[in-house]
N, C-alpha and C positions, 0 to 999 in steps of 0.2 A: 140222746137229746138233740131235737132237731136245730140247725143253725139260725141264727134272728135274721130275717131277711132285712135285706140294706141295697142301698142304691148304687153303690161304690164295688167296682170288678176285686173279687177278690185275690186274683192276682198281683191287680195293681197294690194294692195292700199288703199283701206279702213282699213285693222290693222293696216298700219302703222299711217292714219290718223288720226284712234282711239284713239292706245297710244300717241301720240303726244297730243292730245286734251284732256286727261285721263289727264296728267302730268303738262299740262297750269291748269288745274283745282286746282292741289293742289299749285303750283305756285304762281298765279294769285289770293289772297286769300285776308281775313277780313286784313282792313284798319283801321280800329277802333272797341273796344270793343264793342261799343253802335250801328253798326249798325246791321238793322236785316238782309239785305242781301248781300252776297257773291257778289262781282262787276261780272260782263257777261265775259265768256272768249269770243274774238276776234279774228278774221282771221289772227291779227298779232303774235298774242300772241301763236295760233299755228305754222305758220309759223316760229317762231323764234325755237321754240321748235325743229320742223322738222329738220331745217337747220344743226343746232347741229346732233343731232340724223345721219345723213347720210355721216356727217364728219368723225366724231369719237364718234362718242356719247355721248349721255346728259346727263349732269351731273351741278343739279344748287342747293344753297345753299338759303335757304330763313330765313328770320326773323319772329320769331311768333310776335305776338301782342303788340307794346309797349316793349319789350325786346331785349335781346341783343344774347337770345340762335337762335339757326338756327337747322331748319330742313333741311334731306337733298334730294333731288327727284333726280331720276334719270330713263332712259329709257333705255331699252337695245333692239333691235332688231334683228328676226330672219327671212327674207323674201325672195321667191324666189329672184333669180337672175336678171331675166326681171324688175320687179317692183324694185329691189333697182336702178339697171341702170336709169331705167323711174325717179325717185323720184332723182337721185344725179343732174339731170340736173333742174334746177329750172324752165327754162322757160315751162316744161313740165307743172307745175304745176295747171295753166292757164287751162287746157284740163280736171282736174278733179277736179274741184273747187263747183263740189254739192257732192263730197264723202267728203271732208275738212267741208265743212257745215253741213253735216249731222253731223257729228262727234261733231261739238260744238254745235246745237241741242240738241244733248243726253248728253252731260255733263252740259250742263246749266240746263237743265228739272232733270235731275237725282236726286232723293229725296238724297239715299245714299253716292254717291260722294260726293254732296255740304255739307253735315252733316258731312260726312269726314274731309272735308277742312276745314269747321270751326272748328271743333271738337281740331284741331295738329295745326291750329293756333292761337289757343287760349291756349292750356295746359302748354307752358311754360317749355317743354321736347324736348330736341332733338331728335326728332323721323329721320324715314327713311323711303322714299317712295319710292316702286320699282314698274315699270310698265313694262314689259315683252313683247313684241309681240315677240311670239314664234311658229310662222305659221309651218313651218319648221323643229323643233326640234322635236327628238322622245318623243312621252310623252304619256308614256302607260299607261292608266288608266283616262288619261281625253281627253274632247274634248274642251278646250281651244286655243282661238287664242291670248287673251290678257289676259294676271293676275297681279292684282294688291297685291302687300304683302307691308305690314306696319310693322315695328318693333317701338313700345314704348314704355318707359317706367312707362306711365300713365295708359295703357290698354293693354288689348289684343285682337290683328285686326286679325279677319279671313282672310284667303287668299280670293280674289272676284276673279271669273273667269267668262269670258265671251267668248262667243260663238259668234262669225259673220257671218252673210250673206248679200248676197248684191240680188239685184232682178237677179231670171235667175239662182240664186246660192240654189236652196230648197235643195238639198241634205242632207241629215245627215247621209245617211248610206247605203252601197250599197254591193250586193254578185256576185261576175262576173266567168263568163265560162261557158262552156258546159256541157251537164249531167245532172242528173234526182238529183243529190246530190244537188246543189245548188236553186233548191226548198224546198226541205227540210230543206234546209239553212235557206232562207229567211221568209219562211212559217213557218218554225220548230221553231224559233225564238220569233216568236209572240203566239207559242204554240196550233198551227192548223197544221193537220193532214193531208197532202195531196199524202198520199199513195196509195188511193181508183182510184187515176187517173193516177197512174206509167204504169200501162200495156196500157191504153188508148193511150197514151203518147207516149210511146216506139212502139206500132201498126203502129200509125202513120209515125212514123220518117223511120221504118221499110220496108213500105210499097211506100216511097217513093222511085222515079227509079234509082237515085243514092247516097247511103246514105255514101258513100267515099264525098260527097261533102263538106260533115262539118270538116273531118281534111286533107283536100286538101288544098294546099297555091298556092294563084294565083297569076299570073302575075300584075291583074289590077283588080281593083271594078268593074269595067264590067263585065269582065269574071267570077267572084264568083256571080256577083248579074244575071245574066242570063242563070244562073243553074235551078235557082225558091226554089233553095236551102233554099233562107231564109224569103219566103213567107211560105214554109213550118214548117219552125221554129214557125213563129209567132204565125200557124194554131194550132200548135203542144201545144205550151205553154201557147195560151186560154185556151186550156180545162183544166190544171192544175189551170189556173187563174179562170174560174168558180168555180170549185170545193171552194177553199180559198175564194172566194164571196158569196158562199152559206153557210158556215160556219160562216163567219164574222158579217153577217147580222141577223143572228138567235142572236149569242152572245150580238154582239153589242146594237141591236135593241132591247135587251130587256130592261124591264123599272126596273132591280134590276143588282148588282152587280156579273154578271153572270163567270164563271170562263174564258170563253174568253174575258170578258170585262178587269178581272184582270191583266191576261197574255200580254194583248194589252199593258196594260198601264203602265205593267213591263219595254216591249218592245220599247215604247216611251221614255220612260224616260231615259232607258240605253241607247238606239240611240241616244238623244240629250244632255245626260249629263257623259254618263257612270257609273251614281249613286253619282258623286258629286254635289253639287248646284253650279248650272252654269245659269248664266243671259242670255237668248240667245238675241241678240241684231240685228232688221234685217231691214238695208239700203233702203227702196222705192224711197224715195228722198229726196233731201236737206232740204225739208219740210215736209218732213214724217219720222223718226224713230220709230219700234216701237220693246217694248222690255217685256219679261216677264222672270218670275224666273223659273227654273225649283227645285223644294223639295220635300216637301213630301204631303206640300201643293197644287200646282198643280197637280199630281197624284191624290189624293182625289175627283179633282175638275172633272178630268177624267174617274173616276170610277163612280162618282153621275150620271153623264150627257147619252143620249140617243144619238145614232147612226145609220145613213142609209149610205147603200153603194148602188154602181153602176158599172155595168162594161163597162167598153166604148167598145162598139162592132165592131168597125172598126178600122183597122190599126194594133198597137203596144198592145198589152195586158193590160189593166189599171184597177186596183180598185181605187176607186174615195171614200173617207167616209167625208160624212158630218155628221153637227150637227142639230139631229131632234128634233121633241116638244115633248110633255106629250105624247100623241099618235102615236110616233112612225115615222113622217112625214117628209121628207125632210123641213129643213128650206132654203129659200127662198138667194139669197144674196152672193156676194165673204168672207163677213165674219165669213158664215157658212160652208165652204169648208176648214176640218181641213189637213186633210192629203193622198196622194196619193203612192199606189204602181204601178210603173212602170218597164214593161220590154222594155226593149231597143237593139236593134240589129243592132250591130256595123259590116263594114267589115272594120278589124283594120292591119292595115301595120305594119310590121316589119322589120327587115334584115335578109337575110342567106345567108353568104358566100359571104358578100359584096350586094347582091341585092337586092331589098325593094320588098317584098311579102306582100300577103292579105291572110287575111282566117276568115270565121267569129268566130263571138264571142260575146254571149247575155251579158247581163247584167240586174241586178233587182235592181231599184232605188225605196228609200225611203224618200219620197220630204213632208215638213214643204210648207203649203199653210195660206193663209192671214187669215183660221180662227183659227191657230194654237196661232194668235198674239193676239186673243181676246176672250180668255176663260175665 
């Protein structure tokens, strides 16, 4: 059944489903000492949650176990514009009712949540649960879309952060514009050298009949795309994207902890956590979540592991890295397709002087694939 199209990013929809569903968890909690599990959070249970949350915000007192102390939960959100409008009218709700499931999927299944929950409703401390969807907000230093902080006075609760994606959403880190600098950016990053293909590069672009084409702003994507201006691009920023595959593949592909193996996975980690431990947590569907941790432990698990890559030869520039066997081999499978680099070539509109112009503008995406969810 195809999805109801809507105006509102469905990611952004899914944070907020998230925390709502994060917050019914600790809520929604042990009923009695003696039993051994947590009751299932329910469609209503985040719903109710929701409701509040887009009002004015959630804010609910609860009883621990047999006692009379109360913990206290509360949500705060931070979400574009389109999606909070989309989510205040309710009957919308209806349109994205596998991101709401997904969402209580992963807090039922969650080993650490549910050990949470019983943990503050059992201890007999007024504790405080904050759950954060901060899509939105500047926050330098991590890549969070929801964080959970506990203050009690029984323990001391790490802050939990998690990362979202939803399908269609692999991004984690991307370097945009024109120029030979932003190879070096995205390349330089991962700690591969791709200097060797600068003059090749610039030859190219050089050699082409009109090289004003690339900071020319045009009337309409036609007019920029019927220059050939930005088939030349593409031609241009393979052979950079070779160079980076023939490197990566030496590194990777070896069967010991090679310095580009390290560098790689320096790269990964900063990408998808910016060095904090961050759960990245990613949407397939109502019946699929799947999540894993990124620390110091995953890194490790990065560095052990063997690598082949690929370059996709037509179209858009792409390094492709899977996950290979003992000898070196492509494995088989979408769950061994850990991660892609992608250029992409945009002709991106703007305004000047009141009127909407074009002019190109590449871009180098770094996209989490289905085997990144099962290492």
């Amino acid at each position: 059944m195809a999805k109801a199209k809507i105006d509102a990013n469905r990611g952004d929809l899914f944070e907020a489903f998230f925390a709502a569903a994060v917050a019914a968890r600790f809520v929604k909690r042990m009923e009695k000492k003696t039993e051994r599990k947590l009751p299932l959070v329910e469609g209503k249970d985040v719903d109710k949650v929701l409701t509040e949350m887009m009002k004015r915000g959630y804010k609910k007192k609860v009883n621990d176990v047999g006692s009379a102390v109360m913990d206290t939960v509360s949500v705060s959100v931070s979400i574009p514009a389109k999606a909070t409008a989309f989510l205040q009218k309710k009957e919308n709700w209806k349109k994205v009712t596998d991101l709401r499931d997904g969402a209580i999927r992963f807090v039922n299944g969650n080993q650490k949540i549910n050990m949470q929950s019983k943990d503050l409703s059992l201890n007999v401390k007024d504790d405080t649960i904050k759950v954060i969807a901060a899509g939105t907000e500047d926050q330098k230093g991590t890549k969070a879309d929801v964080k959970v902080e506990i203050k009690s006075k029984d323990k001391k609760y790490k802050t939990t952060d998690y990362s979202l994606k939803v399908s269609g959403g692999e991004q984690f880190h991307q370097v945009s514009g024109l120029g030979f600098d932003k190879f070096i950016n995205i390349f330089g990053e991962m700690g591969l050298s791709v200097k060797e293909s600068e003059k090749i590069y610039e030859k190219k672009l050089t050699e082409f009949f009109d090289s004003e084409v690339y900071t020319k702003k045009y009337s309409s994507r036609e007019d920029a795309e019927k220059t050939g201006g930005g088939d030349n691009l593409k031609e241009s920023a393979r052979v950079v994207y070779e160079q980076a595959q023939r490197t990566l593949e030496k590194g990777l592909n070896a069967n010991f902890e090679s310095d580009v193996k390290k560098k790689f996975a320096d790269y990964i980690v900063f990408g998808l956590s910016r060095n904090v431990e961050t759960e990245l947590v990613k949407f397939e569907s109502e019946k699929e979540v799947k999540s894993f941790v990124i620390n110091e432990q995953f890194k490790e698990q990065l560095l052990q592991g063997r690598y082949t890559t690929e370059l996709v030869k037509t179209g858009s520039p792409t390094v492709k890295i899977y996950r290979a066997d003992d000898n070196g081999k492509k494995l088989a499978g979408k769950e061994n397709f850990l991660i892609q680099i992608r250029y992409k070539l945009e002709v991106a509109s703007s305004s000047s002087q009141g009127t909407k112009v074009y002019k190109f503008y590449p871009r180098h995406y770094l996209e989490a694939q289905s085997g990144m969810f099962s290492l």
